[in-house]
VEXDREN-2710 file (C-alpha; in Angstrom, 1 decimal):
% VEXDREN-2710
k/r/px/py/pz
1/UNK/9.3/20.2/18.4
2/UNK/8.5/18.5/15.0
3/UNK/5.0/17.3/14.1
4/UNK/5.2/14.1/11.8
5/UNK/2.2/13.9/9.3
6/UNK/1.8/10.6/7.2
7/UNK/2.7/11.7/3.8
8/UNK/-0.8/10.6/2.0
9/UNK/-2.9/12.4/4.5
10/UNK/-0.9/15.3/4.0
11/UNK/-1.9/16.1/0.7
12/UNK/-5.4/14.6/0.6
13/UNK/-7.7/17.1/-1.5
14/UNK/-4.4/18.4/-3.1
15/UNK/-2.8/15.2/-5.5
16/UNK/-4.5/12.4/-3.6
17/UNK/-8.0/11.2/-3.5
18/UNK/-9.2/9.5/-0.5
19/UNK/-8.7/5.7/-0.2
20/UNK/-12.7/5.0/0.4
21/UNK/-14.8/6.6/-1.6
22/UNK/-19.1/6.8/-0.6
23/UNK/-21.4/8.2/-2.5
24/UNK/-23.5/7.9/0.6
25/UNK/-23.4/7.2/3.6
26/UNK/-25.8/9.0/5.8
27/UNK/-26.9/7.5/9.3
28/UNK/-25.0/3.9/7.4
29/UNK/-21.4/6.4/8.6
30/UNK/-20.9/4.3/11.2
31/UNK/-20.9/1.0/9.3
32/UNK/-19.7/1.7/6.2
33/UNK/-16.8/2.7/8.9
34/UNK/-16.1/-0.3/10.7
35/UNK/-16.7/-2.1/7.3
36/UNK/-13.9/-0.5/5.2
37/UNK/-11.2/-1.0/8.3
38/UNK/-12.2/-4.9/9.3
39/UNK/-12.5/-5.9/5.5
40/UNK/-8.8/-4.0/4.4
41/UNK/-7.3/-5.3/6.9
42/UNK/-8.8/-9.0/6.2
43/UNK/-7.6/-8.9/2.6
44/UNK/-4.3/-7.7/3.8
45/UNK/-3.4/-10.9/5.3
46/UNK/-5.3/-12.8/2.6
47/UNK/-3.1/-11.5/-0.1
48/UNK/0.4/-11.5/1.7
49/UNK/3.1/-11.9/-0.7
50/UNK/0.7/-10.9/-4.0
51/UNK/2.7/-7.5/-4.2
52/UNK/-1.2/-5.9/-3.2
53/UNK/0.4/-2.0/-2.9
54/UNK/-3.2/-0.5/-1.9
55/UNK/-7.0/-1.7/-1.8
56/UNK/-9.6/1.1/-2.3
57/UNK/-13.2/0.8/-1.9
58/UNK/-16.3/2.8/-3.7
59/UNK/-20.0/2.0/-2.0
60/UNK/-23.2/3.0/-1.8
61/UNK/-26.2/1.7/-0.2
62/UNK/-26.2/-1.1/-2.6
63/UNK/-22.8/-1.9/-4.4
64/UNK/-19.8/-2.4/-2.6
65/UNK/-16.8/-2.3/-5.2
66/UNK/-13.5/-2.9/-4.2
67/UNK/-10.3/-2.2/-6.4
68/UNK/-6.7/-4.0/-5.8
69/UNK/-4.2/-2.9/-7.1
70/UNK/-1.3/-5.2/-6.8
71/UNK/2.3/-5.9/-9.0
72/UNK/1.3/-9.6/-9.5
73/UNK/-2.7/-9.3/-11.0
74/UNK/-1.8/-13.6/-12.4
75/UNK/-1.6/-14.6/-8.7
76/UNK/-5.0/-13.3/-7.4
77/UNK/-7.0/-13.4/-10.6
78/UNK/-6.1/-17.2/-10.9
79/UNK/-6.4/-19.6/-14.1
80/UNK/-9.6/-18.5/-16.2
81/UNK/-10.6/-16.3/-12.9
82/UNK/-10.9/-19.0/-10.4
83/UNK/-9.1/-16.4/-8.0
84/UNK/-11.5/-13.2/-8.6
85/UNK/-14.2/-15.8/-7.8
86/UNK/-12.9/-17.3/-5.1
87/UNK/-11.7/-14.3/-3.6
88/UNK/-15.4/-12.7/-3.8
89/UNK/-17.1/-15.1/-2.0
90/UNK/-14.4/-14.9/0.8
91/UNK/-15.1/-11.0/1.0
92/UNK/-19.0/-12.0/1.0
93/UNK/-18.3/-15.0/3.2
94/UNK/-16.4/-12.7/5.4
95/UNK/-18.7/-9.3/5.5
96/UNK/-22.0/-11.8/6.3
97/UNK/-19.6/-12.9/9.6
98/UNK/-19.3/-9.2/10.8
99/UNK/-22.7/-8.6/10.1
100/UNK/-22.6/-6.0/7.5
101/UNK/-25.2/-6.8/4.7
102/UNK/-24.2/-5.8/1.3
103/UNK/-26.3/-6.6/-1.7
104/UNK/-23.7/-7.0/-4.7
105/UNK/-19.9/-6.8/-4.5
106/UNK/-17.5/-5.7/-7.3
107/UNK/-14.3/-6.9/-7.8
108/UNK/-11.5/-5.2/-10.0
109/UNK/-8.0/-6.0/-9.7
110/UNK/-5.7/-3.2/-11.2
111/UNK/-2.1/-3.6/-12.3
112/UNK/1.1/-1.7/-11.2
113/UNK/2.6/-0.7/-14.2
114/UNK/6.4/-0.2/-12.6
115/UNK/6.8/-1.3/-9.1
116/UNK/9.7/-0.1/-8.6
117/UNK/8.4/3.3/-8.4
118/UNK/5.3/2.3/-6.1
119/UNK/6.5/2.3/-2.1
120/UNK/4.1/-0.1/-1.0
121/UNK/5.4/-3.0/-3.2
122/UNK/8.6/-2.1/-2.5
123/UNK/7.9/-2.5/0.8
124/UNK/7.0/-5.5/0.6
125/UNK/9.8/-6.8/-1.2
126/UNK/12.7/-6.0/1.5
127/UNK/10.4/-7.2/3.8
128/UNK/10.1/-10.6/2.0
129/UNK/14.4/-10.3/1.5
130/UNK/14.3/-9.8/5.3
131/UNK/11.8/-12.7/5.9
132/UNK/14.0/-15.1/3.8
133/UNK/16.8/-14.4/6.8
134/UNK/19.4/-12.2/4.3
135/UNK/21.8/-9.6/5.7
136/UNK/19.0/-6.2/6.3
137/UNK/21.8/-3.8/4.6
138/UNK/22.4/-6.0/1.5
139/UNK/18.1/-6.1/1.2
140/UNK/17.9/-2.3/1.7
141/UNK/21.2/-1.4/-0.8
142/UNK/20.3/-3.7/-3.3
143/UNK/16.5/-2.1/-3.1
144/UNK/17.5/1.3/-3.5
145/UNK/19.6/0.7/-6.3
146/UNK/16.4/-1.4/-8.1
147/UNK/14.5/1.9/-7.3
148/UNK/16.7/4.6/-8.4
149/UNK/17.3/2.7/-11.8
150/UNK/13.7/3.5/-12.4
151/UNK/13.2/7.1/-14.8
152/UNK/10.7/7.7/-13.0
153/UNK/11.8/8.0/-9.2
154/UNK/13.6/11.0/-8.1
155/UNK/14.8/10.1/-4.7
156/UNK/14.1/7.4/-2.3
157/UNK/14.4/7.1/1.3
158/UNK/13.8/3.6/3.2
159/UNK/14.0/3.3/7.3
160/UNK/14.4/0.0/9.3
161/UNK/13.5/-0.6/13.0
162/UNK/13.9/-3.4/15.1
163/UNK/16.0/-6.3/16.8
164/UNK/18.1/-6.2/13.1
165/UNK/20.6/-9.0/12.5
166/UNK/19.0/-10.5/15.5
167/UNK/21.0/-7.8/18.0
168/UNK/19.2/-7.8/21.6
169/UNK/18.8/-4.0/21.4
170/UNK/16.4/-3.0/18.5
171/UNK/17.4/0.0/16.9
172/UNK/17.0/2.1/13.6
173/UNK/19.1/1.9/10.0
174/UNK/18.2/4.1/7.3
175/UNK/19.4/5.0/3.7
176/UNK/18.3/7.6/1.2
177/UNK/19.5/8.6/-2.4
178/UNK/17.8/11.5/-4.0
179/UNK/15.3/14.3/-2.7
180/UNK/12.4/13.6/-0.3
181/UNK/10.8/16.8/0.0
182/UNK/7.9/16.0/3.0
183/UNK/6.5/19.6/3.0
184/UNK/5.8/20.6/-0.7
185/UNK/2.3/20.0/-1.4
186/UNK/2.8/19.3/-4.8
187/UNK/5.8/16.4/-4.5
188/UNK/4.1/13.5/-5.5
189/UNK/5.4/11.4/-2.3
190/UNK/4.4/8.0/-2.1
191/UNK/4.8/6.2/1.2
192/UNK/4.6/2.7/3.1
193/UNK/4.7/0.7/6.0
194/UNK/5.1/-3.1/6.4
195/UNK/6.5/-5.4/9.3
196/UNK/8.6/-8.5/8.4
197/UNK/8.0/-11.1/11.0
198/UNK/11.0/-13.2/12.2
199/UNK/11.5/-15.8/15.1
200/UNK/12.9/-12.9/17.1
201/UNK/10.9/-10.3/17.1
202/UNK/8.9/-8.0/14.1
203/UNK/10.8/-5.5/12.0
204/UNK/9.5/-2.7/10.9
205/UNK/9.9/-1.1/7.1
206/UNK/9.1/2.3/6.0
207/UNK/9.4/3.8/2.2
208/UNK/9.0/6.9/1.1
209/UNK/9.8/7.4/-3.0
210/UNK/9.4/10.4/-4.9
211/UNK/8.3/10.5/-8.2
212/UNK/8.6/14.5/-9.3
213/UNK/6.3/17.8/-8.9
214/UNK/2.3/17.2/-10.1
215/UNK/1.5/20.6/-11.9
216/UNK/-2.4/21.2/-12.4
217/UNK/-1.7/21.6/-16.3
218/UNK/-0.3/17.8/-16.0
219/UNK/-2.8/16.5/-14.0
220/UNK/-5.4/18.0/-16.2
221/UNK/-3.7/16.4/-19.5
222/UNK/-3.3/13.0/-17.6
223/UNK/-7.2/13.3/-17.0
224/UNK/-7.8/13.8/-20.5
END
């Protein structure tokens, strides 16, 4: 039998860095914990439709700095920063209501250069196209073809479950172009998942994209 392993985890200490980051925790493990999961998945549903692809967090005891990165940086930063600021004091508001002290929060929001090539905005989009009640295969054909067009992408691969077209049996559609290699260590594979929520029932999306081979002689010039 096959053993599915989520395509980030995978390759964590390899290509990837993890998505929290302490630079102590201690006996605060725990916290920090509970913390990182409650507050990403707050801001999650705070900055539906913003394109928000991941949110990573670096702590200590004192500073607590989160990082968005997101396709659309206008829409959360706001006119003259009125978003950044209202944002923090919701994350402050928020982590005083699940009694987790922090003394000073950071805030930086990060822009995705080419979303095409980033799976968890892409995500997002077809489920958006779903959302706005268009036909699933049009979404996921016309997707894939916005993907591939990118020089960067090397093969996508995207996979739909659910009561699609409003059928009484859910079931699964998927469509690929390229290579997806899932083993090699070295693919850099990025991958998503996000639901689209329709009167009858929630779909679910899941992207993979690959974007070539990271050599340590690139990664060390991309560093420099």
């Amino acid at each position: 039998m096959t053993h599915q392993v989520h395509p980030f985890a995978h390759r964590l200490g390899i290509i990837r860095d993890w998505k929290s980051r302490w630079f102590h925790a201690g006996a605060q493990y725990k916290v920090f914990l509970r913390s990182d999961v409650l507050l990403r998945e707050y801001l999650k549903k705070q900055l539906r439709g913003m394109y928000v692809s991941s949110i990573e967090m670096e702590r200590n005891n004192e500073v607590l700095k989160v990082i968005i990165k997101t396709a659309r940086p206008g829409m959360i930063i706001g006119r003259q920063g009125e978003g950044s600021v209202k944002l923090k004091r919701q994350i402050e508001a928020f982590l005083s209501k699940i009694k987790i002290p922090t003394k000073e929060i950071k805030l930086e929001i990060e822009e995705i250069r080419s979303p095409e090539s980033d799976a968890g905005v892409v995500s997002q989009m077809i489920a958006e196209g779903l959302e706005k009640r268009l036909p699933f295969r049009r979404v996921i054909k016309q997707t894939i073809e916005k993907v591939s067009a990118n020089k960067q992408v090397k093969g996508v691969r995207v996979v739909l479950s659910g009561r699609l077209g409003g059928a009484d049996m859910s079931r699964k559609e998927k469509l690929k172009w390229g290579m997806v290699p899932l083993q090699t260590f070295r693919a850099d594979v990025d991958f998503a998942r996000e639901k689209a929520y329709l009167p009858y029932g929630t779909i679910g999306v899941k992207v993979w994209i690959y974007r070539g081979e990271i050599f340590a002689d690139k990664k060390e010039g991309q560093q420099k």
